[in-house]
C-alpha positions in Angstrom: 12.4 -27.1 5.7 15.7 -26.0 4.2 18.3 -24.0 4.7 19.6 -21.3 2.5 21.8 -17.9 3.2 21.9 -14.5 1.7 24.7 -13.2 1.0 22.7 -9.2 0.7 25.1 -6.7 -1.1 28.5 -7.2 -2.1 31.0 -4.5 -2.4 31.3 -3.4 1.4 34.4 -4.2 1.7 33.0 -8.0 2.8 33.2 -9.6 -0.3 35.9 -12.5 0.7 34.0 -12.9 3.6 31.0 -13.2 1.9 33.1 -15.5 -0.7 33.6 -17.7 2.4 30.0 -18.0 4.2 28.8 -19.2 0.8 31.8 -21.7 0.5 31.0 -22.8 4.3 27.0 -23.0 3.5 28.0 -25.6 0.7 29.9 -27.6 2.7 27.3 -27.9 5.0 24.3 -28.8 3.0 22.5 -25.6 2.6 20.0 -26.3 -0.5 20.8 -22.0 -1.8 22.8 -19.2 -1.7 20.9 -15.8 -2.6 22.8 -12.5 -3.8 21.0 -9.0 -3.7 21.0 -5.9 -6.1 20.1 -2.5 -5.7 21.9 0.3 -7.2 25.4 -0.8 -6.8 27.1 -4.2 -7.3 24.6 -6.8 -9.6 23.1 -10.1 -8.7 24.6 -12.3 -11.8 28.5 -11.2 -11.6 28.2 -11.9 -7.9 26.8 -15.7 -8.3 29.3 -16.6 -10.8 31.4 -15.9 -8.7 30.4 -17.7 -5.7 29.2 -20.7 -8.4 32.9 -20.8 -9.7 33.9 -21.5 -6.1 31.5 -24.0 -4.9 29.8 -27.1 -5.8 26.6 -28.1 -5.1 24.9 -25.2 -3.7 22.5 -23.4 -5.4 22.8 -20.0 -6.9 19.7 -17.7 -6.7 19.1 -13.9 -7.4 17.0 -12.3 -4.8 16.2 -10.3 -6.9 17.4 -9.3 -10.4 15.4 -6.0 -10.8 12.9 -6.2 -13.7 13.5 -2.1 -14.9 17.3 -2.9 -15.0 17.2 -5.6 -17.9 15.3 -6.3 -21.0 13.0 -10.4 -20.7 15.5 -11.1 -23.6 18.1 -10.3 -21.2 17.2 -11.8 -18.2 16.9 -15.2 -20.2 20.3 -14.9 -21.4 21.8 -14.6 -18.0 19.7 -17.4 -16.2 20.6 -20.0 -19.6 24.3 -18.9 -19.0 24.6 -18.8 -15.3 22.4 -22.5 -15.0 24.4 -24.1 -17.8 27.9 -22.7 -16.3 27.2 -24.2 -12.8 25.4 -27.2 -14.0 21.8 -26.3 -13.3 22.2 -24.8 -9.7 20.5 -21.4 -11.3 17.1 -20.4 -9.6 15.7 -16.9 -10.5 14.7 -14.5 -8.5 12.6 -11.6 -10.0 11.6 -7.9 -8.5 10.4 -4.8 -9.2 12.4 -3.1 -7.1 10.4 0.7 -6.3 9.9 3.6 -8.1 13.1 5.5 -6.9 15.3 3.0 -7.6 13.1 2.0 -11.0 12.5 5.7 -12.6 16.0 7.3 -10.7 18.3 4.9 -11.4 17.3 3.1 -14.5 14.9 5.3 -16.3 11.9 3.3 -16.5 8.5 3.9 -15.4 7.0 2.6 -12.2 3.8 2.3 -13.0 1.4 -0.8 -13.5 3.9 -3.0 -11.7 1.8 -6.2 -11.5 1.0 -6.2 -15.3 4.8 -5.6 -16.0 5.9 -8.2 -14.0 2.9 -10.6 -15.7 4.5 -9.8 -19.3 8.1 -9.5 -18.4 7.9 -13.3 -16.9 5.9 -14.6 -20.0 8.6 -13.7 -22.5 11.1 -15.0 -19.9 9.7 -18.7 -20.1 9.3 -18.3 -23.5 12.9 -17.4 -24.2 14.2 -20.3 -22.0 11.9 -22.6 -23.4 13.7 -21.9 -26.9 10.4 -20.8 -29.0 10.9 -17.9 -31.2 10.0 -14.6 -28.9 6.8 -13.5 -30.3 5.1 -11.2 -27.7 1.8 -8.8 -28.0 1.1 -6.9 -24.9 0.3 -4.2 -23.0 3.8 -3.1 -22.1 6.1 -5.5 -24.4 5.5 -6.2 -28.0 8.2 -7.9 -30.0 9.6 -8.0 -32.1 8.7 -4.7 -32.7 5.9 -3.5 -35.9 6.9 -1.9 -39.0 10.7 -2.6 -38.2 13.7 -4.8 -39.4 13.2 -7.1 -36.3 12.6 -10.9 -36.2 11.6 -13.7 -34.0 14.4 -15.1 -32.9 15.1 -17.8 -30.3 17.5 -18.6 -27.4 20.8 -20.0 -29.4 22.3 -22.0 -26.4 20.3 -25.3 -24.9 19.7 -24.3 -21.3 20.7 -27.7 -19.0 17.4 -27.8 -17.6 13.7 -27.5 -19.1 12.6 -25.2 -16.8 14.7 -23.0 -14.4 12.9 -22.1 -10.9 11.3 -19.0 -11.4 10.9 -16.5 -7.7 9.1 -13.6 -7.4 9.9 -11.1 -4.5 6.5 -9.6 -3.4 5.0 -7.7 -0.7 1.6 -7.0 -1.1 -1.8 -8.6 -1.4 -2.2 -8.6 -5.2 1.3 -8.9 -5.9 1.7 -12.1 -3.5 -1.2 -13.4 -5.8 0.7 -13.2 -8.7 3.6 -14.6 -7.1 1.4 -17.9 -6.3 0.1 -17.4 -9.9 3.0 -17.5 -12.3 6.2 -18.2 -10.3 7.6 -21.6 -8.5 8.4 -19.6 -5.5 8.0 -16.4 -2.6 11.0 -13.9 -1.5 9.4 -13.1 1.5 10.7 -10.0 3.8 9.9 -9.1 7.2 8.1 -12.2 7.5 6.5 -13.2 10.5 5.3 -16.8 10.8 2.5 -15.6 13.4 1.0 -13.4 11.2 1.2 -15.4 7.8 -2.1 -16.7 7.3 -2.9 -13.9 4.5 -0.1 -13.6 3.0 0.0 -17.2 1.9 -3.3 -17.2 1.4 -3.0 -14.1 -1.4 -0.3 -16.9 -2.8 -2.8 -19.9 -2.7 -5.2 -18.2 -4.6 -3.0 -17.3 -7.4 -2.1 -21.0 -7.7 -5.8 -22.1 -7.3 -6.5 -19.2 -10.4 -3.6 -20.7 -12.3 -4.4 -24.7 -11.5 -1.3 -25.4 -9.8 -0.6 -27.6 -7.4 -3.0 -30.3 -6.0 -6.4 -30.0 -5.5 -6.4 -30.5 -1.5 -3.2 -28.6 -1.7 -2.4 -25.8 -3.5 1.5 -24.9 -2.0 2.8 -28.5 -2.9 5.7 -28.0 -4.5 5.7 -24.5 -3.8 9.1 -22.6 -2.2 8.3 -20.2 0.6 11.2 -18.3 1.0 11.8 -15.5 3.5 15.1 -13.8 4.3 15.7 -14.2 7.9 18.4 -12.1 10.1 19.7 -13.9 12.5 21.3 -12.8 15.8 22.5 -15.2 18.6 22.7 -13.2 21.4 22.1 -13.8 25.2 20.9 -10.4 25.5 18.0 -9.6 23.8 18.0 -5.8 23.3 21.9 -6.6 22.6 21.0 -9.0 19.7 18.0 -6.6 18.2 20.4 -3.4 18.2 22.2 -4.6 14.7 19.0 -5.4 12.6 17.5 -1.7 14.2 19.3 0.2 11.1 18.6 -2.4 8.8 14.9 -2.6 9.9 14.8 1.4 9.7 16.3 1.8 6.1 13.2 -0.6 4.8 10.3 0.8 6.9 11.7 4.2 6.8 13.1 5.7 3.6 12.9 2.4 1.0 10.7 4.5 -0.9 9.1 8.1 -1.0 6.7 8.9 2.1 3.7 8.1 -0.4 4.5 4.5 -1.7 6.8 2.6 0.8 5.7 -1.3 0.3 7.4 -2.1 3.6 6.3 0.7 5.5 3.0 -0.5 4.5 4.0 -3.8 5.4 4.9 -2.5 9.2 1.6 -1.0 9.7 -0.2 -4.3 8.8 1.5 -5.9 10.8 -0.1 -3.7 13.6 2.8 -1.3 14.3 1.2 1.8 12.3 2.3 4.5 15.0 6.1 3.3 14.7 6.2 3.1 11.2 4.8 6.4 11.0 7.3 7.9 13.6 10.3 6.1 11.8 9.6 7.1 8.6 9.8 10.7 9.7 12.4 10.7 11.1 14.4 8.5 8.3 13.1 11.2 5.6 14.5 13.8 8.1 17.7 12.6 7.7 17.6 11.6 11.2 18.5 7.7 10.4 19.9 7.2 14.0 16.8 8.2 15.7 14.9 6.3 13.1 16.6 2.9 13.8 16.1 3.8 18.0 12.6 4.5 17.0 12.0 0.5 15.6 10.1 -1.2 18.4 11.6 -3.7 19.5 9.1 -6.4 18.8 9.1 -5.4 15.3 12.5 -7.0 15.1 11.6 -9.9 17.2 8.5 -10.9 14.8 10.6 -10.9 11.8 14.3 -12.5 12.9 15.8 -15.1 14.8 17.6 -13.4 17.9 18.7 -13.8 21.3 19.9 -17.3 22.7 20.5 -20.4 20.9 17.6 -22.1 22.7 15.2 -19.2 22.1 16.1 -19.1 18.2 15.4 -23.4 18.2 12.4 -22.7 20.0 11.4 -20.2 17.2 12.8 -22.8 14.3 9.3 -24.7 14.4 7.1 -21.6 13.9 8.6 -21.0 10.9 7.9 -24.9 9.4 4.6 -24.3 10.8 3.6 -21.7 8.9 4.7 -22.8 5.4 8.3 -22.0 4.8 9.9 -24.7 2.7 13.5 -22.6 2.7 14.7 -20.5 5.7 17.3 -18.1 4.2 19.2 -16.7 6.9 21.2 -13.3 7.1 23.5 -13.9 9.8 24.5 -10.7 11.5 28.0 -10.6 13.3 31.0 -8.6 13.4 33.1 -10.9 12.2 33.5 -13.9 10.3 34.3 -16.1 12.3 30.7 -15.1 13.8 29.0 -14.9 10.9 29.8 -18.7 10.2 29.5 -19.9 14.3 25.8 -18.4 12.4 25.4 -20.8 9.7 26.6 -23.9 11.4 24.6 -23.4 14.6 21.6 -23.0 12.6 22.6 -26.2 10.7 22.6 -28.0 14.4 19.4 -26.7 15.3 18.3 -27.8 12.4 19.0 -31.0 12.9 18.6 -30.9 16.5 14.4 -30.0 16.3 14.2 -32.5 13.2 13.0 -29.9 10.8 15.5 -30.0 8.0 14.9 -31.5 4.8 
């Protein structure tokens, strides 16, 4: 298993922090470094940044929202990013919801599996440098009865093929994660409970051919995001992830369609995502985040004492994850890297790191 962190959003006044925990995660060995978008600052500026200050780390989006960008686009930027750092690029692809996708960049919601299907095919094709030619549901290029060409990349990417993530959530969609992509952003992941959702992924790789035979993940990246907390106290270490955990099960989409609230009630906790999502469309966001049980957070992080969190390290491996990417919560950052480094010992300590 390796070891990767995500740096989440920049532009909260963290940034040369967050400069620095990526600086510190390369010169420890981490294999990636993963930077976030939403509606605020954007996934690319951010990791060439961080790639112009480090060097051997990888630099991955998690995720680069599908609505915000044209394929043609998002092509462009992963060719320029992974030949600027000298193929350290991996991209990660998303979504993103319907407020974010129809509020904030004017495009439609639905049909998101068949987008994402389309929008990845003219990706490959772009950075394999064939001329874009594309007849589909929801992309057709170039487009009829117009001035528009075939045209193809200009720029020879470093690499033949860049890693290619999908962030995904539900059954069909972590299907077509296995299917098309070389990797899973995985969220509120819990490695007791991760029997289906790998095997949604295995079956899009056995649909597609990929992998081996006898094993259908080989060579496939499992990826979840993983707070971390070290913390003596337990209730101590879960009371920072509580907003967090609240702002995704809670209002990360409208009271109808709420991929992580759905999420939370699969994972048994119906009642509590129910009551938190109430109260987090009420406006009520601190009693929302009080409202997050308790073993919600537990199932999904790494908290409490440093022997509890190695104890935990193997469930993780156990279950399929290739890459741990840790969010270390802290107050400060002299915390925030006592995070990676410990994690980097335990690592080494339970003989899990690749």
């Amino acid at each position: 298993m390796k070891l990767g962190v995500n740096l989440g959003y920049w532009g909260a006044g963290n940034d040369q922090d967050n400069l620095a925990l990526a600086q510190e995660a390369d010169r420890l060995g981490y294999s990636v470094v993963w930077a976030a978008e939403a509606y605020g600052s954007d996934a690319p500026t951010v990791l060439s940044w961080v790639g112009a200050t480090t060097k051997q780390i990888d630099l991955g989006s998690a995720v680069m929202q599908i609505p915000a960008r044209t394929p043609a686009t998002t092509a462009m930027t992963a060719a320029t990013i992974d030949s600027l750092s000298g193929g350290r690029f991996r991209l990660g692809l998303g979504v993103s919801g319907p407020q974010v996708s129809e509020g904030w960049h004017g495009v439609r919601f639905g049909s998101p599996l068949g987008r994402t299907r389309e929008y990845v095919d003219i990706v490959q094709q772009a950075l394999r440098r064939e001329k874009v030619q594309y007849q589909g549901k929801h992309w057709t290029l170039p487009l009829p009865d117009g001035p528009g060409k075939a045209l193809k990349l200009t720029v020879h990417p470093v690499r033949s093929h860049i890693p290619l993530y999908l962030a995904a959530v539900g059954p069909k969609n972590l299907e077509l994660a296995g299917e098309i992509a070389d990797g899973w952003l995985a969220i509120f992941f819990n490695p007791e409970r991760s029997v289906e959702l790998l095997d949604a992924v295995t079956a899009g790789r056995r649909r597609a051919g990929r992998g081996e035979p006898d094993a259908p993940l080989a060579g496939y990246d499992v990826v979840p995001t993983v707070p971390v907390v070290i913390d003596d106290d337990l209730e101590r270490a879960a009371a920072p992830l509580r907003g967090y955990t609240a702002l995704y099960v809670g209002g990360m989409g409208s009271r109808e369609k709420n991929f992580y609230n759905a999420l939370a009630r699969r994972m048994g906790f119906e009642e509590a995502a129910q009551q938190v999502q109430d109260l987090y469309l009420a406006r009520q966001h601190r009693d929302a985040a009080a409202a997050v049980p308790l073993e919600l957070i537990d199932q999904t992080a790494l908290i409490g004492p440093r022997d509890r969190i190695k104890d935990r390290l193997a469930r993780y491996a156990e279950a399929g994850v290739t890459t741990l990417s840790v969010s270390p919560y802290a107050a400060s950052l002299p915390e925030r890297l006592h995070v990676l480094r410990t994690l980097g010992d335990l690592m080494e300590e339970t003989g899990l790191r690749d």
